[in-house]
C-alpha positions in Angstrom: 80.5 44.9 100.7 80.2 41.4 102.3 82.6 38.8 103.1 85.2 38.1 100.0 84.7 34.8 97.9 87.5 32.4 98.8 88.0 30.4 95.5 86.5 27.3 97.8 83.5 29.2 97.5 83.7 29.6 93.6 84.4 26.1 93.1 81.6 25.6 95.3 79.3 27.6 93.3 80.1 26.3 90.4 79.7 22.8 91.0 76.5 23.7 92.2 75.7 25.3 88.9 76.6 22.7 86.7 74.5 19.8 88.8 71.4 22.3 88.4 72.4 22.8 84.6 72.5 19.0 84.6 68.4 19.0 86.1 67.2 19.2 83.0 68.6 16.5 81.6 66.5 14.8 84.4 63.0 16.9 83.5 63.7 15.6 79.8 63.8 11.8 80.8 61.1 12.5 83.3 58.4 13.9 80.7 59.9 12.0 78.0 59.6 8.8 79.8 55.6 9.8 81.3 54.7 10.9 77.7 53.9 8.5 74.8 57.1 7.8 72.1 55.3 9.6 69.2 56.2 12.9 71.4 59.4 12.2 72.5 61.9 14.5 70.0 59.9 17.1 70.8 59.8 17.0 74.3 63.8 16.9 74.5 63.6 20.2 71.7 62.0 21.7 74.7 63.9 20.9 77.4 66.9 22.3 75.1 65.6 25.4 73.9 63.9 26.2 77.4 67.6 26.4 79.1 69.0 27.9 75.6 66.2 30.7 74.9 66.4 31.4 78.6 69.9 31.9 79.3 70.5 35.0 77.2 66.8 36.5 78.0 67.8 36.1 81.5 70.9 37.4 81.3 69.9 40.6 79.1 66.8 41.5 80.9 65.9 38.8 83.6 69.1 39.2 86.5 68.8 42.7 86.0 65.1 42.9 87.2 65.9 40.2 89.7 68.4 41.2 91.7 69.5 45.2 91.0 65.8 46.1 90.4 66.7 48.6 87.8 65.3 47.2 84.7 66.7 45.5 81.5 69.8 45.2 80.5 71.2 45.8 83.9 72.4 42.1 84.1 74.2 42.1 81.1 76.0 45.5 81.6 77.2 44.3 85.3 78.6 41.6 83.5 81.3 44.0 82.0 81.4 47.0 84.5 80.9 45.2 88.0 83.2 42.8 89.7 81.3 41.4 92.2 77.6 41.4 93.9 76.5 41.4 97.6 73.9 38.7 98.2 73.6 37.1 101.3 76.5 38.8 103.2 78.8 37.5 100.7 80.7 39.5 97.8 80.5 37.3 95.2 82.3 37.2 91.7 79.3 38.4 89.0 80.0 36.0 86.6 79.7 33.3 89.1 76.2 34.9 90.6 74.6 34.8 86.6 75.4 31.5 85.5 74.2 30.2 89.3 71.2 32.5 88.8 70.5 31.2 85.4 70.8 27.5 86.0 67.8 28.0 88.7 66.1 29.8 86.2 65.9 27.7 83.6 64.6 25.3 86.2 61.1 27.0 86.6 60.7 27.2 83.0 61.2 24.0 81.7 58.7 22.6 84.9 55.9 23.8 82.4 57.1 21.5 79.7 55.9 18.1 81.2 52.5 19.8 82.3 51.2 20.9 78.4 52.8 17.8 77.0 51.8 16.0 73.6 49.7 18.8 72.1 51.5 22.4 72.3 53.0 23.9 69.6 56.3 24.6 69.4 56.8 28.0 68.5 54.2 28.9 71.1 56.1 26.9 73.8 59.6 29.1 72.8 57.6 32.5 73.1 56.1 31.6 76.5 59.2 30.0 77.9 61.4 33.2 77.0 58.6 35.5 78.8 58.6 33.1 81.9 62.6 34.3 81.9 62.2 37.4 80.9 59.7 38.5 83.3 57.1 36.0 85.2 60.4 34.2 87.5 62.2 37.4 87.9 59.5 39.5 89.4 58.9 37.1 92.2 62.1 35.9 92.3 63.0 40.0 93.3 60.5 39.8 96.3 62.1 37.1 97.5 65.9 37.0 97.0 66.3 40.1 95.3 66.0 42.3 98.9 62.3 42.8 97.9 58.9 43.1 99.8 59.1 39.8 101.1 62.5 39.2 101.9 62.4 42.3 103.9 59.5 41.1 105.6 61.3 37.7 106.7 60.1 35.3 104.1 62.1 32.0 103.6 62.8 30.1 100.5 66.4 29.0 101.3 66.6 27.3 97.5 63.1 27.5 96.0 60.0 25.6 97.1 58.7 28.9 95.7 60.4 30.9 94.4 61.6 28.2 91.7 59.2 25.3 91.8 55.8 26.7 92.9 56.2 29.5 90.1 56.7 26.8 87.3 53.9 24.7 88.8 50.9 27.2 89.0 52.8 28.6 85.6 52.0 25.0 84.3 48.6 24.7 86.0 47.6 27.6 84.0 48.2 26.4 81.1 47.1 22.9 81.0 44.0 24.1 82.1 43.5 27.0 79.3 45.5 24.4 77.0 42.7 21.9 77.2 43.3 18.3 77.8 45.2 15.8 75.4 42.6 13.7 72.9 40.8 10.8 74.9 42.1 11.9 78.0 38.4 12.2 79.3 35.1 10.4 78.2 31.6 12.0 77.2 31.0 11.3 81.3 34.0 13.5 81.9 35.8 10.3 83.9 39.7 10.2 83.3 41.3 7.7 81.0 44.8 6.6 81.4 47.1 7.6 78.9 50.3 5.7 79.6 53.6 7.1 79.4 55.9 5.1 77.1 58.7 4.4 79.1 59.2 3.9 82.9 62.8 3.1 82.8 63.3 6.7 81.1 61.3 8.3 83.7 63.4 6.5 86.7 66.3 7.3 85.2 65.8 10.8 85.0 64.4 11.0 88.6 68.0 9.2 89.7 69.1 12.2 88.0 67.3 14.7 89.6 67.8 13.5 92.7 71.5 13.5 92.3 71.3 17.2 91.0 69.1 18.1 93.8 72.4 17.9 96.0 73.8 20.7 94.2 70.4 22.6 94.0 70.0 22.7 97.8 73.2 22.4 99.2 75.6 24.6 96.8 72.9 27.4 97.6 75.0 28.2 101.1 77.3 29.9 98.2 80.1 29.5 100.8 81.9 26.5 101.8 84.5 29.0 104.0 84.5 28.2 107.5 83.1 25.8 110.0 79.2 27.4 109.9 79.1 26.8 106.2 80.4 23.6 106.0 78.0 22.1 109.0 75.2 23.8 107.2 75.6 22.4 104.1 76.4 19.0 105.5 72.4 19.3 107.2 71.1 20.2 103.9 72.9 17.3 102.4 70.8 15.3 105.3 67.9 16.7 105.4 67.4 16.3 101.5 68.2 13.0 100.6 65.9 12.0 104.3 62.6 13.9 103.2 62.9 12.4 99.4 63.6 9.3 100.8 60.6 9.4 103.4 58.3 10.6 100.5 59.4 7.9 98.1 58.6 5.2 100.6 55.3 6.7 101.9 54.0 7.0 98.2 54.3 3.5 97.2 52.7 2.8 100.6 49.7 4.9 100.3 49.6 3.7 96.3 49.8 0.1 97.4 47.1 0.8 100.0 44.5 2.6 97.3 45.4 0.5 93.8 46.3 -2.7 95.6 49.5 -2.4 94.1 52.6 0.2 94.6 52.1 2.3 91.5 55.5 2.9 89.6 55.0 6.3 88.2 53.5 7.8 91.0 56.1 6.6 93.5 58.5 8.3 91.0 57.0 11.8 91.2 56.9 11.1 95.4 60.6 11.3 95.1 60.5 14.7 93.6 57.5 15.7 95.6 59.7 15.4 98.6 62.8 16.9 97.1 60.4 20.1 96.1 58.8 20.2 99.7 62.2 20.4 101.6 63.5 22.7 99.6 62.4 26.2 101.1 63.6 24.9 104.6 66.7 22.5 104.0 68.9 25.0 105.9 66.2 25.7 108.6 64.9 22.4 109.7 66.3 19.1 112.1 66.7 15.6 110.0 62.9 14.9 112.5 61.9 18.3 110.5 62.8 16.7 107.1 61.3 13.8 108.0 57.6 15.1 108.2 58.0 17.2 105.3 58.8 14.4 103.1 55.9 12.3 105.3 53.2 15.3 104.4 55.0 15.7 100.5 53.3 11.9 100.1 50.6 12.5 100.7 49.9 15.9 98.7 51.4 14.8 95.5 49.5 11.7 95.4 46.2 13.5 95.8 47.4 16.5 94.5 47.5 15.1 91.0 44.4 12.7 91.8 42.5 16.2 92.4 44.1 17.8 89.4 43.0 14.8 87.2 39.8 14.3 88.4 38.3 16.9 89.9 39.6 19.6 87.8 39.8 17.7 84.7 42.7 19.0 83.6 45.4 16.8 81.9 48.8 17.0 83.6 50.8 14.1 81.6 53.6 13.8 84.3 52.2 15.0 87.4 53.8 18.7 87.2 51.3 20.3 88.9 51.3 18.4 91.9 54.8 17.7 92.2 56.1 21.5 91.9 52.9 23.4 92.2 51.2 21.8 95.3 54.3 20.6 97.1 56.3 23.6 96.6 53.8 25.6 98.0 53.3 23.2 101.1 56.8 22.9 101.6 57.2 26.4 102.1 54.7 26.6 104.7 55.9 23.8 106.8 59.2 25.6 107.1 57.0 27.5 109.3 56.3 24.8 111.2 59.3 23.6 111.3 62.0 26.6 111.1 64.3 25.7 114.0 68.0 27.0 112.9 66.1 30.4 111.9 65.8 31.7 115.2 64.6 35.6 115.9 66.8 38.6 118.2 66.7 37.1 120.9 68.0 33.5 119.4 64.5 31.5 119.2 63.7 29.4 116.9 60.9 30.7 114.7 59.2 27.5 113.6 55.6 27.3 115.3 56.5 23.7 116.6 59.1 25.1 118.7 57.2 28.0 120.1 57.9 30.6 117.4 54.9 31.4 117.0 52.3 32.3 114.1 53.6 35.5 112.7 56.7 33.6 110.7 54.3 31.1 109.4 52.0 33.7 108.3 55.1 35.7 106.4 55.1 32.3 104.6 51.6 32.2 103.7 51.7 35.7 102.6 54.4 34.7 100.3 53.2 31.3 98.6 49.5 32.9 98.2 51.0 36.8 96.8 53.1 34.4 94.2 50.6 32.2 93.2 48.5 35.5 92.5 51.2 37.0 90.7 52.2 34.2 88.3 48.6 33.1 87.7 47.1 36.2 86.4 50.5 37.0 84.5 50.5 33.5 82.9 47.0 33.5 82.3 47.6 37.5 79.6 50.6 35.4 77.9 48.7 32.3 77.5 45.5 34.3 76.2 47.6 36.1 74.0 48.8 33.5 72.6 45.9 31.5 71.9 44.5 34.4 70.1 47.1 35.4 67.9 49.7 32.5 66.7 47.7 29.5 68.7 48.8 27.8 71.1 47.4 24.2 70.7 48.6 21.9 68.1 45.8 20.9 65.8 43.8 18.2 65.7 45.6 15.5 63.2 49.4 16.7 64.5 48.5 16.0 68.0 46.7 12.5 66.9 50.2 12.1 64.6 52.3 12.9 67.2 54.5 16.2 67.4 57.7 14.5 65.8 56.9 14.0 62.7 54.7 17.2 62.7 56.7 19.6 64.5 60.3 18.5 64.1 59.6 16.2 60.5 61.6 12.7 62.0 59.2 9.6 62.4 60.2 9.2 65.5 62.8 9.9 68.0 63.8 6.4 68.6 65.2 4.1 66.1 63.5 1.1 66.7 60.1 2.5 66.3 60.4 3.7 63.1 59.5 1.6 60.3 62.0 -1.1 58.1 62.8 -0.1 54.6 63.2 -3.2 52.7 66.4 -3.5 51.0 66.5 -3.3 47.2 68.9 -4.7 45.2 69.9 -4.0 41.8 70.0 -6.3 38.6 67.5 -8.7 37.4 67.6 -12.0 39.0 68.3 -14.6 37.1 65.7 -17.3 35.8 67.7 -19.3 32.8 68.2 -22.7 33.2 71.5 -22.8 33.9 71.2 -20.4 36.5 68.5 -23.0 37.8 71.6 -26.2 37.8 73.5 -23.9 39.5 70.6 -23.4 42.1 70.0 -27.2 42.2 73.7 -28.3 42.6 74.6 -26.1 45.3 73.2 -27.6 48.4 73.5 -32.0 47.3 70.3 -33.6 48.7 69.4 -37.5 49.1 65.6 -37.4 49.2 64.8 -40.3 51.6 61.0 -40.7 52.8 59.6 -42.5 55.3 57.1 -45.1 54.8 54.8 -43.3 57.0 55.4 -40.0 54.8 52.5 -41.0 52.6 50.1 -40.8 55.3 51.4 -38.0 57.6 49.2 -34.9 58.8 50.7 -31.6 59.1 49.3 -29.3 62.0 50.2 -26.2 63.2 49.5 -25.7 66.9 49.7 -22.2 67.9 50.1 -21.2 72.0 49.3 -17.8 73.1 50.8 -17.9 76.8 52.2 -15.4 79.8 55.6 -14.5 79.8 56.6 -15.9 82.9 55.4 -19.5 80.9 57.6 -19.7 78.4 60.4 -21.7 79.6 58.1 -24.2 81.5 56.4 -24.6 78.1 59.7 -24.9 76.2 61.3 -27.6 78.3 57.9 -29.5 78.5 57.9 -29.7 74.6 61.5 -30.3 74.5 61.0 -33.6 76.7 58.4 -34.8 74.0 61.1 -34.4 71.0 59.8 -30.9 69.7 63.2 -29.3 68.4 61.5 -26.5 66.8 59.2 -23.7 66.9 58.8 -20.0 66.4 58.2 -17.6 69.4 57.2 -14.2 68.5 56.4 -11.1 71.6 52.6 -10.2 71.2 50.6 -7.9 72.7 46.4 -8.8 72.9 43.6 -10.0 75.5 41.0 -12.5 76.2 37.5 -12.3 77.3 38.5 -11.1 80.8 39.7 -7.7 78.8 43.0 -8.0 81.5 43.3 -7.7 84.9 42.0 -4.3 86.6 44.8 -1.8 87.2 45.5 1.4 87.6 48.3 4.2 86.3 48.9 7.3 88.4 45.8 6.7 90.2 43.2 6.3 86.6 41.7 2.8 86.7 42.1 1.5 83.3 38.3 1.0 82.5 39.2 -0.4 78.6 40.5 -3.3 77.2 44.2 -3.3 77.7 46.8 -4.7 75.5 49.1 -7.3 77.9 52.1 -9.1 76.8 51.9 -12.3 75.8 54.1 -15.2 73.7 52.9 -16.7 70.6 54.4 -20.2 70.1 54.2 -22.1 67.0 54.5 -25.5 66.5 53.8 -27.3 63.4 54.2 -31.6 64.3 53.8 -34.3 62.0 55.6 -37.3 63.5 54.4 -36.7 67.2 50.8 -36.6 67.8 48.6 -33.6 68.0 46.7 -34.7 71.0 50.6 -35.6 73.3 51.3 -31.7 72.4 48.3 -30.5 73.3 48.4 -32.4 76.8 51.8 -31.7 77.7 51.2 -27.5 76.7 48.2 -27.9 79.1 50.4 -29.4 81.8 53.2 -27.0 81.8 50.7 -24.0 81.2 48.0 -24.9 84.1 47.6 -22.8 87.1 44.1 -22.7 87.7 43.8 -18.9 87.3 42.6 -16.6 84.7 45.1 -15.8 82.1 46.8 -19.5 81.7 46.3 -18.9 77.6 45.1 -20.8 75.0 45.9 -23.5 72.2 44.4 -22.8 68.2 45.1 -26.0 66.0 45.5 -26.0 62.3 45.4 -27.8 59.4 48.7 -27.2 56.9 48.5 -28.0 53.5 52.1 -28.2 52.9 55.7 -27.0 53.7 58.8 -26.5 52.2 62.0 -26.7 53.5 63.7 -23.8 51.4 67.5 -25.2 51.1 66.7 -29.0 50.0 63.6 -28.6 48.6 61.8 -31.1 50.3 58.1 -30.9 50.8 55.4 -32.4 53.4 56.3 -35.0 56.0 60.4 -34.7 54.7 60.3 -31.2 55.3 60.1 -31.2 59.0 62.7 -33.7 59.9 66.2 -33.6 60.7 68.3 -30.5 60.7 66.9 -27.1 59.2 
């Protein structure tokens, strides 16, 4: 038996379990966010039933394999006849060790999600997550914190660069790739095309959330917050997290900046995560200087980690799973073995090669990131196979195309404002009798008084399609010339120059691209046309490409609908 749980340590622990719980509230908005709006209910049905088909599978047949090694069932039956279980020199509560274990499981599954976004089937994704519980995570997650092979043999993963993150990242590389790419993704040539994701603002938001949980996911994994040891090693992991996702968020927009002349949104978002995955493994082991180069390297990988994964293996990763969890799990782990300086050997050490530990702890970590990848890629690659070849594991052709809410999950889409307006109806005839026609006609008194110059007045409509930024030059300007009305509508469209060149996630967008714009329309009969048209032109002119354009129109008439009048009287005075 090891040291007794203080309830500090169960309140620890606990906290710690519900911030991971709360991580996939972060993967939702991450994938949700990355992935177009037509796939958004179904991504969140994922996210749920990933955590809630895992947590009994897990708990029935996954801990048991884990950490007692004895085979199903195990977990669940400790769960009635043992009180506590010893795991890292600490006796700790069993009920406590599941739900902790769990959360962290549910973690590798739902990492898969985002990777085989927009065009998996449901009830395929369900069977394959429950296996990933069942079986794939807690195989691997045995060797290494279940006093297997590799833990015996001195392998680090403090909290999961690999035993979590790199397992749902090759786990997702595998089946993206046997998955096939999203429709369009890739032209006859085989060049990438940018697919956007629908919402940045989801995606940041979920990666503030992640980050937040990360806390809990790192630093709650000391299980112990009983004495002074545990509480200055969780403080480092507290600083050595936040530093190395910080250092990897900056260095990402630099080296986007730097290769699409501009810092790329997206990309910098998965550099926060690529640096929270890479310091996971050695949080506990390395300095804040240690930290900072993992986060530093992190950049780097995920950026042209997904680059690789998108163009020169041609598979489609929507959100940039791969890379983040796949690539920089694996890395992260390995630098701990540059870096290692609290692990420290018999003689007290440290075992990180940097500080003259040598090459036999960095090659125990080498040995573990390439014996997992092994193991979860030829695992993954039966239960995808399978798959394929008996229920399917692709959506067809029109649902993807449709978009998996309506097809999957029958709702036209997950957000309100997308779907389309039902016109009111209302019941009873309306009334055409004459005196329903008085009534009509006496409501609103009018005195019809014309202008002489009525008779001869023009009516044109003058329609402005103009930048954003624009808008409020343009409306003062025509305010100053006595235009007190007009109709302003958000547009999306192009001009000749087919937009400016940019780039998403690294993918230059090669064709035509819808940009916002304002439509402004003006229809003038007492000012002239050709005062408008010069005063638009001199609030609108830069000199640069983009400034917009004027379309002039004949009207043939216009009604003001509460007094009737018509023409010239229709556009003056108060609507």
């Amino acid at each position: 038996m090891g040291q007794l749980f203080s309830s500090a340590d169960t309140t620890w622990v606990l906290i710690g379990a519900a911030l991971v719980f709360f991580m996939q509230a972060g993967f939702a908005m991450v994938e949700t966010g990355f992935t177009r709006a037509k796939n958004a209910g179904n991504i969140i049905m994922k996210n749920l039933m990933d955590f809630a088909i895992g947590t009994p599978i897990f708990w029935v047949i996954g801990f048991g394999l884990m950490f007692a090694g004895t085979g199903p069932f195990i977990g669940g039956l400790d769960f009635l006849i043992r009180g506590d279980y010893s795991f890292m020199g600490l006796s700790i509560p069993t009920p406590v060790f599941i739900i902790f274990q769990t959360v962290f499981c549910a973690t590798a599954a739902t990492i898969v999600s985002g990777a085989m976004a927009e065009r998996t089937k449901f009830i395929s994704y369900c069977i394959y997550s429950g296996i990933i519980s069942a079986v794939i995570y807690p195989i691997s997650g045995h060797w290494i914190w279940g006093g297997g092979w590799l833990a015996q043999l001195g392998f680090h993963d403090f909290a999961g660069s690999t035993a979590v993150h790199m397992v749902g990242g090759v786990a997702a590389l595998v089946g993206a790739k046997i998955l096939g790419p999203r429709i369009g993704k890739y032209g006859k040539d085989g060049k990438p095309r940018a697919i956007l994701g629908h919402s940045l603002t989801l995606g940041a938001l979920g990666v503030f959330i992640l980050w937040f949980c990360w806390f809990g996911f790192n630093g709650c994994s000391t299980l112990s917050m009983t004495g002074d040891e545990a509480l200055t090693a969780a403080g480092n992991i507290f600083v050595t997290t936040n530093l190395a996702a910080a250092t990897s968020t900056v260095a990402t927009m630099v080296i986007t900046w730097i290769r699409y002349k501009k810092p790329d949104v997206s990309m910098t978002l998965n550099g926060s995560l690529a640096g929270l995955v890479a310091i996971t493994a050695g949080c506990d082991a390395v300095t804040p200087v240690g930290a900072f180069f993992i986060g530093l390297v992190a950049a780097f990988v995920v950026v042209f980690g997904i680059e690789f994964v998108d163009k020169i293996l041609k598979i489609d990763d929507p959100v940039g799973a791969v890379g983040v969890h796949g690539f920089c799990g694996a890395t992260g782990t390995l630098l701990t073995g540059l870096f290692a300086y609290y692990l420290t050997d018999d003689a007290g050490n440290p075992l990180g090669l940097f500080y003259g530990g040598g090459f036999k702890f960095l090659g125990t970590q080498a040995l573990g990131v390439i014996s997992v990848i092994a193991w979860v890629a030829v695992t993954m690659t039966v239960v995808f196979q399978i798959i394929k070849h008996t229920i399917g594991l692709r959506a067809s052709e029109e649902e993807e195309i449709r978009g998996l809410d309506i097809t999957e999950h029958g709702i036209a889409s997950a957000y309100a404002d997308f779907a389309s307006v039902q016109p009111q109806i209302l019941t009873g005839a309306v009334s055409t009798s004459k005196a329903a026609q008085d009534v009509l006609e006496k409501a609103v008194p009018v005195e019809h008084i014309s202008a002489p110059e009525a008779a001869e007045a023009k009516l044109t409509k003058i329609a402005i399609l103009l930048n954003q930024e624009h808008f409020e030059p343009l409306k003062a300007a025509m305010n100053s010339i006595g235009i007190t009305g007009m109709t302003v509508t958000q547009v999306l469209g192009y001009g000749t120059q087919k937009g400016r060149d940019t780039f998403y996630r690294g993918v230059k967008l090669e064709e035509a691209k819808l940009l916002p714009k304002v439509k402004v329309e003006i229809v003038v009969s007492k000012i002239p046309v050709d005062v408008v048209i010069d005063t638009a032109r001199r609030a609108l002119y830069t000199g640069n490409v983009g400034d917009g354009k004027i379309f002039v129109y004949d009207v043939e008439n216009a009604i003001r609908v509460r007094t009737g009048e018509q023409g010239y009287d229709a556009l003056q005075g108060e609507d």
